[in-house]
N, C-alpha and C positions, 0 to 999 in steps of 0.2 A: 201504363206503368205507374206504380204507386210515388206519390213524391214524398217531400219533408211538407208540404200543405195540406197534403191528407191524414198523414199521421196526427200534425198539429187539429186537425178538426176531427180525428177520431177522438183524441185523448183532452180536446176542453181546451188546446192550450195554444199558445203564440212560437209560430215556426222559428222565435228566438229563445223560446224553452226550448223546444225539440233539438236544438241545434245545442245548446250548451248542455245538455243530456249528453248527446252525443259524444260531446267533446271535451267528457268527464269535467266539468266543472263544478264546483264544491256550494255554490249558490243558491239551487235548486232543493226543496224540500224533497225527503226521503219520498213519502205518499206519491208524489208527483213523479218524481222519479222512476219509482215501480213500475206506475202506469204508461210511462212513455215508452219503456223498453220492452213490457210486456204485450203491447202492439205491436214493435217493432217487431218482437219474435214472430209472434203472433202471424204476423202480413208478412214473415222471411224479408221484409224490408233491407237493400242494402244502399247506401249512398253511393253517389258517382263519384270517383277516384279523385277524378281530371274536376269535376264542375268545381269538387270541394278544395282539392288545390288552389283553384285561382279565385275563390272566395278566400281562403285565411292567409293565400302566401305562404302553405306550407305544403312537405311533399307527402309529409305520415309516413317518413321514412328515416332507420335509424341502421348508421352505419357500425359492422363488428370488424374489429381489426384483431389477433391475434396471432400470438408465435410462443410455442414449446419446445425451440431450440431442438424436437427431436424429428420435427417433420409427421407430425403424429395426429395433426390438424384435428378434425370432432370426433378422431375415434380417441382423446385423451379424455380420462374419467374426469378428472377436474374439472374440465372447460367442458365436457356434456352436461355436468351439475350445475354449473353458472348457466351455462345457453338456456337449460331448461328453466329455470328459473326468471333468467331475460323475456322469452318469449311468450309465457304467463301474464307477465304484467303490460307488457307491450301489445297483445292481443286484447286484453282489457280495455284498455285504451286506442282501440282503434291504428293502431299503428302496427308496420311491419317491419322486419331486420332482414339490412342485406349483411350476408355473412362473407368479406372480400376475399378472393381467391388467395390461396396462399404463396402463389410466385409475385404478388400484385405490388410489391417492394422491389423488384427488379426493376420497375417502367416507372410506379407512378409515387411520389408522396404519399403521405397521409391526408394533406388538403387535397392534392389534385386530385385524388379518390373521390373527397366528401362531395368535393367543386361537381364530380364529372356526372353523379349517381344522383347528388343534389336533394343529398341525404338531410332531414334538418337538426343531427344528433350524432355525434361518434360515441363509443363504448371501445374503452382499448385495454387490454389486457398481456401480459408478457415479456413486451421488449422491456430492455433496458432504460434505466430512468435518463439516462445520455445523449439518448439518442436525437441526433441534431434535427430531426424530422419533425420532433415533436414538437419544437419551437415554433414552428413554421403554423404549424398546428393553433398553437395559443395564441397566438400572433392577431390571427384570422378570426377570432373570439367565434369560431364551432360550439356550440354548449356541447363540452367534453364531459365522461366519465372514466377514471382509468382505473377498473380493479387491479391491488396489489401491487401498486404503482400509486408512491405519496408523492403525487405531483397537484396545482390547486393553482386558481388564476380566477382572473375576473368569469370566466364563463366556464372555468373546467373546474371539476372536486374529485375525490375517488372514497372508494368503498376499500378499509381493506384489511386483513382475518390481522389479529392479535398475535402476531410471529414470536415476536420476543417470547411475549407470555407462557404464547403454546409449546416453545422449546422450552422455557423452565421448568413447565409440567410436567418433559418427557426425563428430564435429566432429575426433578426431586423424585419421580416415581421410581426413577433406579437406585436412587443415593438411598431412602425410604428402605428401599429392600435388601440392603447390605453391599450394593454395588459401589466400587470406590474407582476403579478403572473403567472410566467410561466413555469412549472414543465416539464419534459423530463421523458419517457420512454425508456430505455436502452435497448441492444441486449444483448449477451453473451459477460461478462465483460474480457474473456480474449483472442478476435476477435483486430484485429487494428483497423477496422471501429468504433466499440465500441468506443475504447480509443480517438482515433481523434475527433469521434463525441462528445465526454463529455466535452475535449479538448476546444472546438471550442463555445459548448452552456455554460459553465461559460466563457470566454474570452468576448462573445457578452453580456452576463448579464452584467458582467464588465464596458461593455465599455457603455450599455447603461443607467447604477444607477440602478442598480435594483437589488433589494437582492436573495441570492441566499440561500434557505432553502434544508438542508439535504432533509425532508421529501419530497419535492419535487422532488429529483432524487431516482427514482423508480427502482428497477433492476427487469429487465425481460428477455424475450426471443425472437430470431427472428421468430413470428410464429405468426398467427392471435389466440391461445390460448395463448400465452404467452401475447398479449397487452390486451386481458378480465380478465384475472387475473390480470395485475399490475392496471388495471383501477380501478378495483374494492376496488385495496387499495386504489386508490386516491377519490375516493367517501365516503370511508370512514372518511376521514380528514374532521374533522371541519373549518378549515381554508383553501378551496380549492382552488387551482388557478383557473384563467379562460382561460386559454389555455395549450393545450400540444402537444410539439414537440415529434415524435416517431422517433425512430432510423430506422424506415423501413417502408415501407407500410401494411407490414400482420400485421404488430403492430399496427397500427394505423386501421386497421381494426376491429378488435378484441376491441381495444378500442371503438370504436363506435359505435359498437355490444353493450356492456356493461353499456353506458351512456342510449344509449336506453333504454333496458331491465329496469332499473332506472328509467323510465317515462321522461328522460331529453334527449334535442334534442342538436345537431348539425348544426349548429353553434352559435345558441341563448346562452345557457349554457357554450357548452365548445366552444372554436375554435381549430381544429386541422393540425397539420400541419406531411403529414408522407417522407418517405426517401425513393428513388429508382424510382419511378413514373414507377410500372409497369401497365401488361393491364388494369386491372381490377380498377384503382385509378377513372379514367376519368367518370367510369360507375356506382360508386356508389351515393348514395343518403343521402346527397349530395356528388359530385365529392369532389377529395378530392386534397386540397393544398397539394403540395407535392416537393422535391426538386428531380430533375432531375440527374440519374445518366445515362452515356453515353453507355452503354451497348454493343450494336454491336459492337461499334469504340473501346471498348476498347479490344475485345475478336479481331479485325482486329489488331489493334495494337497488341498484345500479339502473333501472329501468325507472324506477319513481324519482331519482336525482336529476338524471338527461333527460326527463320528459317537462321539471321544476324550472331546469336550465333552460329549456325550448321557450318554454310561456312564461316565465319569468326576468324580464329585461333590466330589472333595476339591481333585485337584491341577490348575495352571492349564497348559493348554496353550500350548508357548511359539506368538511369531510366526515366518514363515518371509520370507526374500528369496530369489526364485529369479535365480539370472544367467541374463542374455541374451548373445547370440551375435551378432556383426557376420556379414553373407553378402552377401560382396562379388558382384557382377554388373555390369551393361555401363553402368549409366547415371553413374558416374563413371568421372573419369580424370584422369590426369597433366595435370595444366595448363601452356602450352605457354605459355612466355617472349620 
């Protein structure tokens, strides 16, 4: 069986290059680099799991925690664009992600998880920024990540999309187009993305005159059921707006479903504008305006942060915001006077 001393005497070099090759460290000249991995392909060379563990004290293992409040676990477009993107840079690096069951909050913490599985990295996404669990978590100094969650300690930071922003985009692009009643559909009111995005659409009303009526901010759910029921209260309203911003795209689905159903079309009646720009936006009838949130990059970023946090004992990894991108398409338009 080929070891890390064969490699090292294939490639010229000292089994403490081969080893920090390995184990992405930044030290190592490019030339030398090539050469060590191009062996290792080379020889299908893999390291042993277990030797390497109890040589660095670590597991090469990184724990995912998430919740969509809708029980919709990896088949949610969002959090398949982050995973995939996690798992990219995490396979680069030699490291693997355990993705924790989703009843796994009934029995165990957040630490008792990391403690049990002896993960040397959380990545957590979803819950609530309250959540007394997660104290316990920081506590324990785990090198934390939390996408879409502004939480930040001596050993945690998070990654997370531009909300405010991206809701101002959605609300100037209708103001832009003659739209003055413009009502929002909400996610789960006690998500960040939520708050930021409601944040961000009275801020743009604000700033562009336009009055801002209770009845027009809707509380819903992130789910293409949760946007046909809030729609259906907005159709009920005798004074209804003529556009709406959804906090997601399954909302903004399910809304359109709904207007439909109505005998009322898209985007003659309503204009809509939805949040995430996942697959399925581009494909619907009509495609649907939507504001872009960066998906892969952010689950790459959140993989290069908890891996910083891993091997990094002194200094604190800052947070990031990534911007989002408006992607205009057919389901708004000019409103017609």
């Amino acid at each position: 069986m080929l070891t890390i001393k064969d490699i090292a005497k294939k490639a010229g070099v000292s089994v403490a290059t081969v080893s920090k090759v390995m184990n992405g460290y930044d030290d190592i000249g490019e030339v030398t680099k090539a050469k060590v991995l191009k062996i290792i392909k080379e020889n299908n060379y893999r390291p042993n799991a277990n030797a390497q563990s109890l040589r660095t004290n670590k597991s090469f293992l990184v724990g995912l925690f998430f919740k969509d409040h809708q029980d919709s676990g990896v088949k949610h477009p969002f959090f398949r664009g982050i995973i995939s993107g996690l798992e990219e840079r995490l396979l680069e690096n030699n490291y693997d992600m355990i993705l924790f069951s989703a009843n796994w909050e009934d029995q165990f913490s957040y630490l008792e998880k990391c403690q049990f599985r002896n993960v040397d990295g959380a990545i957590l996404m979803g819950m609530p920024k309250d959540d007394p669990k997660l104290q316990e978590l920081l506590q324990a100094k785990i090198p934390s990540v939390f996408i879409d969650l502004d939480i930040s300690d001596e050993k945690a930071s998070y990654i997370i999309s531009d909300n405010e922003e991206g809701a101002r985009k959605a609300v100037r692009h209708l103001a832009e187009l003659g739209h003055e009643k413009i009502a929002v559909i909400e996610g789960e009111e006690i998500t960040v993305p939520t708050q930021k995005r409601l944040a961000g659409y009275r801020a743009e009303m604000e700033a562009q005159n336009l009055k801002i009526k209770d009845k027009w901010i809707i509380q819903g759910k992130f789910s293409v059921d949760g946007g046909y029921q809030a729609m259906e209260e907005v159709l009920k309203l005798k004074n209804r707006p003529t556009a709406i911003f959804c906090m997601g795209d399954e909302i903004a689905v399910g809304a359109m479903k709904a207007i439909e159903e109505a005998g009322l079309s898209v985007p003659d009646d309503f204009s809509i504008v939805g949040f995430d720009d996942i697959e399925i936006s581009q494909y619907l009838n009509p495609a649907l305006t939507t504001v872009r949130q960066k998906k892969e990059e952010m689950g790459i970023e959140a993989a290069d942060m908890v891996l910083e946090l891993i091997n990094n004992h002194e200094e604190k990894v800052g947070f990031e915001i990534i911007d989002t991108e408006l992607v205009v398409r057919n389901s708004t338009k000019k409103l017609e006077k």
